[in-house]
C-alpha atoms as one frame of an Amber mdcrd trajectory, in Angstrom:
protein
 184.971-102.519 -47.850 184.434 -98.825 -47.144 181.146 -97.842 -46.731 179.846
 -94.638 -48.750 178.672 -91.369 -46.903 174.838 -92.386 -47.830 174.538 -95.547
 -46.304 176.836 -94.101 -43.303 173.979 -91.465 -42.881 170.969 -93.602 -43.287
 173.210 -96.221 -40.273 172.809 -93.283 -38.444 169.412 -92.087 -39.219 167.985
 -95.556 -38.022 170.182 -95.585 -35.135 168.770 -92.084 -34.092 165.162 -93.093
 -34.555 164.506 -91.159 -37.045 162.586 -90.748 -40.312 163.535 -89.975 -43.354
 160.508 -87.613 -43.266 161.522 -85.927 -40.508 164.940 -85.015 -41.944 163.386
 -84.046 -45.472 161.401 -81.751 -43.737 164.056 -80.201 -41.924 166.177 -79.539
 -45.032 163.130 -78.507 -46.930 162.925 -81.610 -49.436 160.270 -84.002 -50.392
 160.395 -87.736 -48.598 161.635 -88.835 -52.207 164.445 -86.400 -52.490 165.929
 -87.219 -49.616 165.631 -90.843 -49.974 167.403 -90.238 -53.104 170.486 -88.881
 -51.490 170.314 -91.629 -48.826 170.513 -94.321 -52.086 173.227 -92.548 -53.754
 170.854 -91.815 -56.476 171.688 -88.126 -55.627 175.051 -86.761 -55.055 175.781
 -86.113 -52.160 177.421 -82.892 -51.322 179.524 -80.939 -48.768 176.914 -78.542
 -47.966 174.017 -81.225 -47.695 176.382 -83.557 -45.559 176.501 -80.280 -43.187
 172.355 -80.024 -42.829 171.993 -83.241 -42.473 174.595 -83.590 -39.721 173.027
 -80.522 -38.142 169.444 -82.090 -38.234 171.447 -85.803 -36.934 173.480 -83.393
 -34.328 176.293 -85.125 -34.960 179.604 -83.703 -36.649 179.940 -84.669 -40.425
 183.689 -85.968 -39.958 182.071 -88.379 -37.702 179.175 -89.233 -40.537 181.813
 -89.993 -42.893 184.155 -91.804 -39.791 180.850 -93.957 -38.636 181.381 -97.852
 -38.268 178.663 -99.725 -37.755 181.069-102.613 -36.669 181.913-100.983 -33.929
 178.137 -99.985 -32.291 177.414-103.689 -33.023 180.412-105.369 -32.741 179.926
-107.026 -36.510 182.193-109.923 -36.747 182.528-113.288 -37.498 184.912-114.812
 -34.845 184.275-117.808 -32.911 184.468-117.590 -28.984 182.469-115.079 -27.540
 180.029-117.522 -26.403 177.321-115.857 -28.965 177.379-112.246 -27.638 178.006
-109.367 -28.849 179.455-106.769 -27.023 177.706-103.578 -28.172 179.288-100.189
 -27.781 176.953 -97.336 -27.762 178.172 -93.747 -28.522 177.842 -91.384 -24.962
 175.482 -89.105 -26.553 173.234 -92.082 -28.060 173.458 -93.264 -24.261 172.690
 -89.663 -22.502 169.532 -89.351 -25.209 168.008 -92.990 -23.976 169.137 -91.961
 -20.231 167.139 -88.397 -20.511 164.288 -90.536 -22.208 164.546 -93.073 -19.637
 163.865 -90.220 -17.298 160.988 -88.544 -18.510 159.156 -91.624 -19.095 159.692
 -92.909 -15.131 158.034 -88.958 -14.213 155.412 -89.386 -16.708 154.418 -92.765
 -14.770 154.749 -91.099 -11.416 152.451 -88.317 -12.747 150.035 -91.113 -13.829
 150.068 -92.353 -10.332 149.380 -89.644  -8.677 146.585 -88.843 -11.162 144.972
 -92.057 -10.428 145.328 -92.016  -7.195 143.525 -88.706  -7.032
């Protein structure tokens, strides 16, 4: 079954971390409009699939190309000893990497302000 460009988005959205408030805000709706398109209650369009890839950063053909069975390996063979072999896309990866970073500074800089 294909999946429709609204649930594709909201896949992503959660993936991402982020609210649908934040990304209603960006594109100047209410929290209830946007949820809206995210239901398929509102149409989506060309020109919204744009801003909301913008605020997502991630192109739209790869919105509408998005596969959750691939980022978490969704299947129901037998065989793989009950794991899941979970592909991550490289700029998911480089955003937890750079987070990864800053966190580890913001402990050294703790440190050295309790040591002081």
């Amino acid at each position: 079954m294909i999946q429709q460009a609204e649930v594709k988005i909201k896949q992503i959205r959660e993936l991402k971390n982020i609210t649908q408030e934040y990304v209603a805000q960006k594109l100047g709706l209410s929290t209830r409009a946007y949820s809206k398109i995210e239901s398929g209650e509102t149409q989506l369009t060309i020109n919204r699939l744009n801003e909301i890839s913008e605020v997502l950063e991630i192109q739209p053909l790869e919105i509408l190309g998005f596969d959750d069975k691939k980022i978490f390996n969704i299947n129901h063979s037998t065989g793989n000893n009950g794991y899941n072999n979970i592909m991550y896309p490289d700029k998911l990866i480089q955003q937890y990497e750079e987070t990864i970073q800053s966190l580890k500074e913001q402990i050294q800089l703790m440190k050295l302000l309790q040591d002081k």
